[in-house]
SEZA-586504 format. One record per residue: residue number from 1; residue in one letter; x, z, y of N, C-alpha, C, O in turn. Coordinates in Angstrom, 2 decimals, always signed. Last residue first. Layout:
<NUM,a,<X,Z,Y>,<X,Z,Y>,<X,Z,Y>,<X,Z,Y>>
...
END
This chain:
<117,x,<+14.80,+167.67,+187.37>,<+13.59,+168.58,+187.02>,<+12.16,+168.27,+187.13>,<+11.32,+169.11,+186.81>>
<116,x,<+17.88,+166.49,+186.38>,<+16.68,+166.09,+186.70>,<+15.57,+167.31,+186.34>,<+15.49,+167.82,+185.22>>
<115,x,<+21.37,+166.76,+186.89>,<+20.43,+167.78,+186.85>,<+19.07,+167.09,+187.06>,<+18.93,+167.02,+188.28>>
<114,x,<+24.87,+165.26,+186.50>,<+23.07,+165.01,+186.99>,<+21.97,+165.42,+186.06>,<+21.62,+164.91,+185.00>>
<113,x,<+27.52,+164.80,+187.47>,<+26.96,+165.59,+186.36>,<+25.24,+165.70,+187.15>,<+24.83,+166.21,+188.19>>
<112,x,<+30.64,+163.14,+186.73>,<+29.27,+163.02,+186.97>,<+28.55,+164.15,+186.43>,<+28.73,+164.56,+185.28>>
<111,x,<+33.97,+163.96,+187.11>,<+32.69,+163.92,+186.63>,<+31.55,+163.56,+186.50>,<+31.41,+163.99,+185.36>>
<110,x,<+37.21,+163.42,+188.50>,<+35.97,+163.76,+188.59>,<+34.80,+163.58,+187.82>,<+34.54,+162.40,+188.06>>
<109,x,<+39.70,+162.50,+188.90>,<+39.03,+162.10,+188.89>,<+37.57,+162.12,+189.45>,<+36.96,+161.43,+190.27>>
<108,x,<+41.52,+166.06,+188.68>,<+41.24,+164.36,+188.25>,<+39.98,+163.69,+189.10>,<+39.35,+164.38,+189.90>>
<107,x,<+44.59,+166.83,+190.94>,<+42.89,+166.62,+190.73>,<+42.77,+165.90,+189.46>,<+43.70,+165.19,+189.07>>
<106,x,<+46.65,+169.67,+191.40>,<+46.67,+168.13,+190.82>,<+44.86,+168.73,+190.79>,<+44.22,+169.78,+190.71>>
<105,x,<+47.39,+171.73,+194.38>,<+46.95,+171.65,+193.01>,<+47.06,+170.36,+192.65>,<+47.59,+169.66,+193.52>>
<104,x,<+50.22,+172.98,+195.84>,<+49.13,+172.31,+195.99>,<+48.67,+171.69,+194.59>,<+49.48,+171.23,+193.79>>
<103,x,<+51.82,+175.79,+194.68>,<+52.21,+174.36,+194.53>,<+50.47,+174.00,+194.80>,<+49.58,+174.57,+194.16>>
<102,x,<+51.91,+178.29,+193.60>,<+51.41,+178.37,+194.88>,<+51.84,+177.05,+195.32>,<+52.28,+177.06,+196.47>>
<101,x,<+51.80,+177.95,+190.47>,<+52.19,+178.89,+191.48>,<+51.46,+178.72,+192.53>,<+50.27,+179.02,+192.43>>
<100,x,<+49.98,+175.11,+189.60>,<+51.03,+175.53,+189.26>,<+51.63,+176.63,+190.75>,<+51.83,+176.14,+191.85>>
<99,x,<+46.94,+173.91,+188.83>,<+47.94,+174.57,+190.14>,<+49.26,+175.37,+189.75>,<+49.09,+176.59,+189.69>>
<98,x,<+44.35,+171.99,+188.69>,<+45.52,+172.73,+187.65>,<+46.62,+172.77,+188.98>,<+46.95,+171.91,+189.79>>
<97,x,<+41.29,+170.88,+188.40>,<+42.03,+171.11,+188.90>,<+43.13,+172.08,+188.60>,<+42.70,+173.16,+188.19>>
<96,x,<+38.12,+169.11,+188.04>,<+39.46,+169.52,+187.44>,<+40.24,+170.42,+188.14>,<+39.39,+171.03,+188.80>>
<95,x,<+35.32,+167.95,+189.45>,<+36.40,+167.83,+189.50>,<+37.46,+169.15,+188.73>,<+37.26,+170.26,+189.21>>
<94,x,<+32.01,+166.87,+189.37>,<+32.84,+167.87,+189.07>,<+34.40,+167.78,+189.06>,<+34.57,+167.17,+188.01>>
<93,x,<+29.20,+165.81,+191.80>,<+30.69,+165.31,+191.12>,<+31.62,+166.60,+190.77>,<+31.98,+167.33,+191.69>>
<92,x,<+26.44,+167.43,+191.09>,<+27.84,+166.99,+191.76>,<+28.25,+166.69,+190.74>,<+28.08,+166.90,+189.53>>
<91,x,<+24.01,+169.84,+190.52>,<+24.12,+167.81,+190.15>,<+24.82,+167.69,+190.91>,<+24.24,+167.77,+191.99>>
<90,x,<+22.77,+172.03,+190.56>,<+24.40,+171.84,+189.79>,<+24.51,+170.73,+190.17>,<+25.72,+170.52,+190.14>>
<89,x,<+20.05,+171.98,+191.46>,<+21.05,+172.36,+192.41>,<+22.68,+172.11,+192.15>,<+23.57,+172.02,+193.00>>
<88,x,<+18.63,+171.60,+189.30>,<+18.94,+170.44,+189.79>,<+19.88,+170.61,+190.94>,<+20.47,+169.63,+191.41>>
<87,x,<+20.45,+173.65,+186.41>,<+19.54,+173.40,+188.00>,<+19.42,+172.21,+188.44>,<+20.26,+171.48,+187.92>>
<86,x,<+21.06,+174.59,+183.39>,<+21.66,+173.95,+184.74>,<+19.99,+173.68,+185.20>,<+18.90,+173.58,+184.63>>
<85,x,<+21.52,+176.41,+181.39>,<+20.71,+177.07,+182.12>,<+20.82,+176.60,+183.16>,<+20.78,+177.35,+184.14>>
<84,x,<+24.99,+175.92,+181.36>,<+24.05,+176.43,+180.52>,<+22.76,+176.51,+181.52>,<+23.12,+176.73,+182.68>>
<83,x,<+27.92,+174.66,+180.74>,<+27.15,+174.78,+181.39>,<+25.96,+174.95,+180.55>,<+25.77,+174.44,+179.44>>
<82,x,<+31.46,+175.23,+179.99>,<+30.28,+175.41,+179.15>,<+29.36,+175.77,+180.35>,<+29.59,+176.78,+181.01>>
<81,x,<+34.50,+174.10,+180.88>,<+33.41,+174.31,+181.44>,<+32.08,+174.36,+180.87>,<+31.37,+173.44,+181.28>>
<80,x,<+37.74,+174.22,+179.28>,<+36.37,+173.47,+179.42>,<+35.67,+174.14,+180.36>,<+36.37,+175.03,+180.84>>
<79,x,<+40.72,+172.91,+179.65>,<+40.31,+173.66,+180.20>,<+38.86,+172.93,+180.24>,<+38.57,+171.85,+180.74>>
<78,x,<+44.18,+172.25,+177.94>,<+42.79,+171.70,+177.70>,<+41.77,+173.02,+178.61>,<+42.06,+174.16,+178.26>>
<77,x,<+46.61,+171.92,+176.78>,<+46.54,+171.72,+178.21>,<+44.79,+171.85,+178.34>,<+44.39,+171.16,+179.27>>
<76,x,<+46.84,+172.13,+173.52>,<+46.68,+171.16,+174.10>,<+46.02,+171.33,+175.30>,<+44.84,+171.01,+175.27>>
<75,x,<+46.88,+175.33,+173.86>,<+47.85,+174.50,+172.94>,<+47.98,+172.76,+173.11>,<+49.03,+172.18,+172.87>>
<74,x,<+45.45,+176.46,+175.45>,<+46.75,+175.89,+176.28>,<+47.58,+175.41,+175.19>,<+48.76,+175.11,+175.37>>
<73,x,<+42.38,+176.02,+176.37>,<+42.96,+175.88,+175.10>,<+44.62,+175.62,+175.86>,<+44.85,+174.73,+176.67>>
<72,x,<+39.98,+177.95,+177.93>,<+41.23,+176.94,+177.91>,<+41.89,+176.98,+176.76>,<+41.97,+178.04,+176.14>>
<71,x,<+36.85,+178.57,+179.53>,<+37.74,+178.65,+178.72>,<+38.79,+177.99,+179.04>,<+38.86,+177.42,+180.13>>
<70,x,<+33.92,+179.56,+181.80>,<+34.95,+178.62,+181.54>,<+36.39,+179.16,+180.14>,<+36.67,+180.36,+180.11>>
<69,x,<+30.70,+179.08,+182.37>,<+31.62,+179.77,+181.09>,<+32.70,+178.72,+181.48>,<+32.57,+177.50,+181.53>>
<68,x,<+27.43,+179.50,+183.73>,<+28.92,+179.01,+183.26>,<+29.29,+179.58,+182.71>,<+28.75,+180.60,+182.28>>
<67,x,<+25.49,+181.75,+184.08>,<+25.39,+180.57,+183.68>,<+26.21,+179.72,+183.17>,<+25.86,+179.12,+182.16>>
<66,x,<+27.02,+184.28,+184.86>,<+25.93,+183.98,+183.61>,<+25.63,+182.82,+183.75>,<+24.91,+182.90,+182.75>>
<65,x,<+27.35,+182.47,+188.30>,<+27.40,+183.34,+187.44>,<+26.29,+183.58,+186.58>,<+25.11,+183.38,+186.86>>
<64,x,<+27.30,+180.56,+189.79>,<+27.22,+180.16,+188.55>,<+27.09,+180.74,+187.49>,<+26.88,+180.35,+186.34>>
<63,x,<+27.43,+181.17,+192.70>,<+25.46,+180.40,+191.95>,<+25.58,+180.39,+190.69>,<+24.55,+180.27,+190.03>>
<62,x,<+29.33,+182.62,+192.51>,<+27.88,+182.99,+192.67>,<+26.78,+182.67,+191.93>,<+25.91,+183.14,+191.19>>
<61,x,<+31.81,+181.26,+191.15>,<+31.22,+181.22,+192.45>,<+29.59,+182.05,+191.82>,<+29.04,+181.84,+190.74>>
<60,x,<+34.35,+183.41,+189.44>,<+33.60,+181.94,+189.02>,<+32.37,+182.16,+190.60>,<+32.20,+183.31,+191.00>>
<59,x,<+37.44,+183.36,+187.31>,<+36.68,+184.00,+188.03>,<+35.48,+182.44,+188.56>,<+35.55,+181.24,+188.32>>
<58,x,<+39.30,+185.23,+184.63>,<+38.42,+184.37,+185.74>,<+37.70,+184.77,+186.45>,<+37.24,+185.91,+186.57>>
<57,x,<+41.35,+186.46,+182.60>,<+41.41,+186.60,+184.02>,<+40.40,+185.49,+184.64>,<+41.06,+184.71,+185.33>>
<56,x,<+42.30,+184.95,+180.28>,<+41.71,+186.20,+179.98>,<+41.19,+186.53,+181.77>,<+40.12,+187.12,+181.63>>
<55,x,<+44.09,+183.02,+179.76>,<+42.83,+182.72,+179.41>,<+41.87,+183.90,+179.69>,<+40.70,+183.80,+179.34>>
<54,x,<+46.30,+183.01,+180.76>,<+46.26,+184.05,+179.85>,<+44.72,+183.46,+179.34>,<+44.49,+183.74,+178.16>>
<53,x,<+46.54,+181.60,+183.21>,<+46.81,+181.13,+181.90>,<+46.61,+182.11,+180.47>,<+46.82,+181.73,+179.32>>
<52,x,<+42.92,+181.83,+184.72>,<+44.51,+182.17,+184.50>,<+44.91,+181.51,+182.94>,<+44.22,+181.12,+182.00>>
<51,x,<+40.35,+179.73,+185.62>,<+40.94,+180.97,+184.32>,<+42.18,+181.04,+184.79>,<+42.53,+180.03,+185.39>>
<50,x,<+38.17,+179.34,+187.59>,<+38.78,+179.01,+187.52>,<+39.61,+180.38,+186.17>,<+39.35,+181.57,+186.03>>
<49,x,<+34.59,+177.13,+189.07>,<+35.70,+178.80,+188.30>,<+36.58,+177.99,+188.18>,<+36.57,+176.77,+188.35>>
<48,x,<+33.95,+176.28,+191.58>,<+33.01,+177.07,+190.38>,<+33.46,+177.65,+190.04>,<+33.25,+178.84,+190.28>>
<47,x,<+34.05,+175.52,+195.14>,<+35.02,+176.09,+193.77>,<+33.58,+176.57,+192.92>,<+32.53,+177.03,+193.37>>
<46,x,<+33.08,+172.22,+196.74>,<+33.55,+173.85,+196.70>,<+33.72,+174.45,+195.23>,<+33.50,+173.74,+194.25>>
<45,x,<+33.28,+170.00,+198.76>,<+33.72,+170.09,+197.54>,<+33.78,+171.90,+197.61>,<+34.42,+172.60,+198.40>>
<44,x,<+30.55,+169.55,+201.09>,<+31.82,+169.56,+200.79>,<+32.21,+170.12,+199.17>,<+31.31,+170.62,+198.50>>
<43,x,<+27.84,+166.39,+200.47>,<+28.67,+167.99,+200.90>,<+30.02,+168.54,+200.86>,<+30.80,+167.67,+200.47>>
<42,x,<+26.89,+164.54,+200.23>,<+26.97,+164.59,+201.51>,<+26.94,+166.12,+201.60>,<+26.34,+166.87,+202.37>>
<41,x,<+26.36,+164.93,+197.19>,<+26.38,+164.52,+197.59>,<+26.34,+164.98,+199.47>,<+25.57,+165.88,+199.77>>
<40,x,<+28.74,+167.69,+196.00>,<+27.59,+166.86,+195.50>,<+27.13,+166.38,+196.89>,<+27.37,+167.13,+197.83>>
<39,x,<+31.42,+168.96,+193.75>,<+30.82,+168.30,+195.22>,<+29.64,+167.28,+194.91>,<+29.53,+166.43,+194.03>>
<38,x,<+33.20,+171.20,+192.58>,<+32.26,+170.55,+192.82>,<+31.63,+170.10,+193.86>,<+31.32,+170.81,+194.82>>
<37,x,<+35.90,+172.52,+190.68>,<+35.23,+172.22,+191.60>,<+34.11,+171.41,+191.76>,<+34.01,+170.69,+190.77>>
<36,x,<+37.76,+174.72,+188.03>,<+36.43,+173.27,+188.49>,<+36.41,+173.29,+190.21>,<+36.98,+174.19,+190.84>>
<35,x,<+41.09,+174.87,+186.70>,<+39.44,+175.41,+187.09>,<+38.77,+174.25,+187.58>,<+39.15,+173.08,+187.54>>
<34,x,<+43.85,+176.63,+185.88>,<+42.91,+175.96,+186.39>,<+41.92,+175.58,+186.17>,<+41.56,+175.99,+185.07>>
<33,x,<+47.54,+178.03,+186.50>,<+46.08,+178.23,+186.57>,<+45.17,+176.64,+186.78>,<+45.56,+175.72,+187.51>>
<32,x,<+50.22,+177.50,+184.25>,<+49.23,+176.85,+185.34>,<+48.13,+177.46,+185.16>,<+47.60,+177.57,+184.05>>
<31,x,<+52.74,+178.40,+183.26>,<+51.63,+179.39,+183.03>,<+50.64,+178.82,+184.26>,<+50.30,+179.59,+185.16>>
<30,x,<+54.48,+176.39,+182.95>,<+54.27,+177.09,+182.26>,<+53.22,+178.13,+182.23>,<+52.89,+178.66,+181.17>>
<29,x,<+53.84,+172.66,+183.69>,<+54.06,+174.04,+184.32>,<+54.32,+174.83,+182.98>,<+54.39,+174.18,+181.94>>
<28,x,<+52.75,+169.68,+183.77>,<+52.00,+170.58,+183.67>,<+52.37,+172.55,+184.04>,<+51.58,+173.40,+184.44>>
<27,x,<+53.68,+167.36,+183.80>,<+54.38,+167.95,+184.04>,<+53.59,+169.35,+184.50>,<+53.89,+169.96,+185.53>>
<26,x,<+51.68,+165.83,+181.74>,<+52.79,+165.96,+182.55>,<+53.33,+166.73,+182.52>,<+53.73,+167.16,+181.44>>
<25,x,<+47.82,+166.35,+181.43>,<+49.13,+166.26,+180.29>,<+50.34,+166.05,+182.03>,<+49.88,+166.11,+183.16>>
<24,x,<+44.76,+168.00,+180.78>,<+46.02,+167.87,+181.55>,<+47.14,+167.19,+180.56>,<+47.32,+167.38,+179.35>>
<23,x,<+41.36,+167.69,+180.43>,<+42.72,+167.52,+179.64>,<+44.04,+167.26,+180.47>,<+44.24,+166.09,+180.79>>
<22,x,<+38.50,+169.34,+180.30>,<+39.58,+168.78,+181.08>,<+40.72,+168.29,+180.43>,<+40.87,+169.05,+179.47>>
<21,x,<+35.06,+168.86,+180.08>,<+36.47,+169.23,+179.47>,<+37.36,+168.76,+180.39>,<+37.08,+167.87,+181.20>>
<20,x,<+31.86,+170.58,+179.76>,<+33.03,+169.52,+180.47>,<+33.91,+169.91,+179.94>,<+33.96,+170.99,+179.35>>
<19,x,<+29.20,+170.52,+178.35>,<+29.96,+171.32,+178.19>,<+31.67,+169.70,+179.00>,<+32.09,+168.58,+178.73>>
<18,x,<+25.75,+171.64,+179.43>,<+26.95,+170.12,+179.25>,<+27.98,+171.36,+179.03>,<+27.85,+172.56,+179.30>>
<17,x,<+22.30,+172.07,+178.61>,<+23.61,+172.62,+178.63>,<+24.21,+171.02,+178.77>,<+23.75,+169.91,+178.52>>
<16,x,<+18.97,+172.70,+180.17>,<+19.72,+172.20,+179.56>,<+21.21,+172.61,+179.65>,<+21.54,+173.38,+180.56>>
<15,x,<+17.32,+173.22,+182.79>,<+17.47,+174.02,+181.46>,<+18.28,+173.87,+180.19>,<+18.30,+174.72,+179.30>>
<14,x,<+16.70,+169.96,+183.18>,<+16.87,+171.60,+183.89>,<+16.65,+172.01,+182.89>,<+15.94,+171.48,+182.03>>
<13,x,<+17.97,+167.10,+181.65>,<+17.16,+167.90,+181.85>,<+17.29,+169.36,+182.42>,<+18.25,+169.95,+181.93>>
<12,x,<+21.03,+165.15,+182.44>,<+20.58,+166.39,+181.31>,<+19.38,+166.86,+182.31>,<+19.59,+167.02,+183.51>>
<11,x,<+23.64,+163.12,+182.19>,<+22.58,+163.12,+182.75>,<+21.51,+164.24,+181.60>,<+21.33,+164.13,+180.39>>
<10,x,<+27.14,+163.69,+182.59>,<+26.09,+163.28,+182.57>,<+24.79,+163.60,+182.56>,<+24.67,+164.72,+183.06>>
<9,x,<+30.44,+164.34,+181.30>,<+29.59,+164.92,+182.20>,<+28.42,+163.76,+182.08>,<+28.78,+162.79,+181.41>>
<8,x,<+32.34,+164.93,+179.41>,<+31.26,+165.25,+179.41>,<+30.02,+165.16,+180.01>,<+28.93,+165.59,+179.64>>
<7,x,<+35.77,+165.14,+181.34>,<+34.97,+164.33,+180.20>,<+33.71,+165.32,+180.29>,<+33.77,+166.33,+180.99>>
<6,x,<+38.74,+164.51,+182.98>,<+37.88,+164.86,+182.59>,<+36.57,+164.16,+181.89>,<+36.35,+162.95,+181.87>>
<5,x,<+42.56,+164.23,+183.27>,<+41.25,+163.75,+182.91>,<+39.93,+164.39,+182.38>,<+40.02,+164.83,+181.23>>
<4,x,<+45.42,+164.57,+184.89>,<+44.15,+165.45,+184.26>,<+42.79,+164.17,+184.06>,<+42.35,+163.42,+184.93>>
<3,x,<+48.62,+165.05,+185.16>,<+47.51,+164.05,+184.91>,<+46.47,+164.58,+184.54>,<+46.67,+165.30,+183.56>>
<2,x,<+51.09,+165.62,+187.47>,<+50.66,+166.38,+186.42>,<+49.32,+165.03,+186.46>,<+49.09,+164.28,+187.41>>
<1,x,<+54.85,+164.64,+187.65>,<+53.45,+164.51,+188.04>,<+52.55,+165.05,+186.95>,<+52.89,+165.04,+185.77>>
END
């Protein structure tokens, strides 16, 4: 089983930065892709980004582009999310997510992340 926990998230002024983290530990894989999602209230959960294991290969939704940033540290399983230049449109629950091949992904938890303008 793979375990992910995420961190950072909370309450920030428009125009402001969060920087999320993820932390996987288990049974994690060898070259796992993974990335964010987001869901905010009485909507469906949809994709922000996501890195390859190379760290070098992402990719990231629309609204986020130049605004996000995603990285990964694969010495400790670790995949952040540098938010920049947030909206009150960003304010969802952020979620994790690590996929090994074409294996249904592991979640964590999820985030808080609340945009006031």
């Amino acid at each position: 089983q793979v375990q992910l926990v995420e961190s950072g998230g909370g309450l920030v002024q428009a125009g402001g930065s969060l920087r999320l983290s993820c932390a996987a530990s288990g049974r994690t894989g060898s070259n796992p892709k993974m990335g964010w999602f987001r869901q905010a209230p009485g909507k469906e959960r949809t994709f922000v980004a996501s890195i390859m294991s190379n760290g070098f290969n992402t990719w990231y939704a629309e609204s986020v582009k130049g605004r996000f940033t995603i990285s990964r540290d694969n010495t400790n399983n670790t995949v952040y999310l540098q938010m920049n230049s947030l909206k009150p449109e960003d304010t969802a629950v952020y979620y994790c997510y690590l996929q090994i091949s074409t294996m249904s992904p592991s979640w964590g938890p999820g985030t808080q992340v609340t945009v006031s303008s």
